[in-house]
Structures are given as C-alpha cells and as structure tokens.
C-alpha positions in Angstrom: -71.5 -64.8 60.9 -73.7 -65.6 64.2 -76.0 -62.8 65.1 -77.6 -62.4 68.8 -80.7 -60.6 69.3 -79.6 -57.4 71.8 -82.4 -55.4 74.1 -81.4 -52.4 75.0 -81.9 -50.7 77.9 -84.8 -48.5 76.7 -87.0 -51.6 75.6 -85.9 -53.4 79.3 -88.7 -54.3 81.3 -89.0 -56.4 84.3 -85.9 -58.1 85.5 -83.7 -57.1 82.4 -84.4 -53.4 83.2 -83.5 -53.9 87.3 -80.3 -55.5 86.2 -79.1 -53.0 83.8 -80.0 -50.5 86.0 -77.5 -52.3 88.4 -74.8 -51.9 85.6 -75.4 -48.0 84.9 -75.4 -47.8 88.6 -71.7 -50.0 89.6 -70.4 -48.3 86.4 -72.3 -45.7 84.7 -72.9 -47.8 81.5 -74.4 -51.1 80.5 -71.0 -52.7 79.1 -71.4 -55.4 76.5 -71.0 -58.3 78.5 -74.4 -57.7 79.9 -76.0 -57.3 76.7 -75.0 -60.2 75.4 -76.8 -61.4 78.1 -80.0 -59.9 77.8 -82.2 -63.0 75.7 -82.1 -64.3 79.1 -82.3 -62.0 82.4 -81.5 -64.6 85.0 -78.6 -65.7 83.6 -77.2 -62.2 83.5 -78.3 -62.0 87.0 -76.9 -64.8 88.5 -73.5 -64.4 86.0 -73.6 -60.8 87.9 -73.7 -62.2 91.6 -70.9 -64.9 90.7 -68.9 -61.8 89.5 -69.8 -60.1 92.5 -68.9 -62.4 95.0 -65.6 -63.8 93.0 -64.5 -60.1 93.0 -65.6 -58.5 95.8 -66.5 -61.7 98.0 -64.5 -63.2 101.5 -61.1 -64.4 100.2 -57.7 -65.2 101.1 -56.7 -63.8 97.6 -56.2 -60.0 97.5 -58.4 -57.6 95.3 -56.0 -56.7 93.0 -54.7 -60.2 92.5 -58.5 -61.4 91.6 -58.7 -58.2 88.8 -54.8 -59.5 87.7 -56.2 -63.3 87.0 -59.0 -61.7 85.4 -57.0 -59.7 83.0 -54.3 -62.5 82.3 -57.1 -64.5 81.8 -59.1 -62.3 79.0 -55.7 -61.9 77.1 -54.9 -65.2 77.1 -58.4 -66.3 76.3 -58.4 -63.0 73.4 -61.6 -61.8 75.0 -61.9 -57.9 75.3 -63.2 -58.2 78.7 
C-alpha cells in the first residue's frame, strides 16, 4: 500500500500554512486534495492558481459547463474529486 506523509494544518508553517488558509477561507475546510499536496507547498500553490484561473478565469466556456467537464471527468477518471 503507498503511504504519503500528510501535514496538517496545525503543524503548517510558512507557505503551507498561507495556502491552507486559502482553502479554509474559499471553502471552510482544507479538502484532501490539498493535503495530498502538502510535501510540497509550491506545487499546491501553483496546482491552486491553475484551478483558479481554469474555473473562474476569462473564457468563452460557461461556469457551469467548466464544473460539468470537471465532474464527467472525475467519474470517468474514478477520482472522488
């Protein structure tokens, strides 16, 4: 079985502690995906400003059409998120 170390949000520090406290602010908990993330802190931040801008960036492609790929997507992909 792999195994990936996890930190938390009350041993964050420094970067990894600004971008939880991102997640807890856009959605009042620090999901999963981001603490998979959390060996390194730069990739969850730039993973979190390609979300940003794919989702809520200039596009010709609607809002909800962007969250519909997404979903379609995860499911066929079987990933939770």
């Amino acid at each position: 079985m792999a195994f990936i170390k996890l930190f938390d949000f009350k041993n964050s520090t420094g970067l990894l502690k600004k971008e939880y406290e991102k997640g807890l602010r856009r959605a009042g908990r620090i999901w999963n995906v981001l603490t998979i993330q959390s060996q390194t802190p730069e990739i969850l931040r730039d993973s979190m400003r390609l979300y940003n801008s794919t989702m809520f960036g200039s596009s010709n492609v609607p809002r909800f059409d962007r969250e519909l790929l997404a979903v379609v997507t995860s499911i066929s992909n079987e990933c939770e998120y």
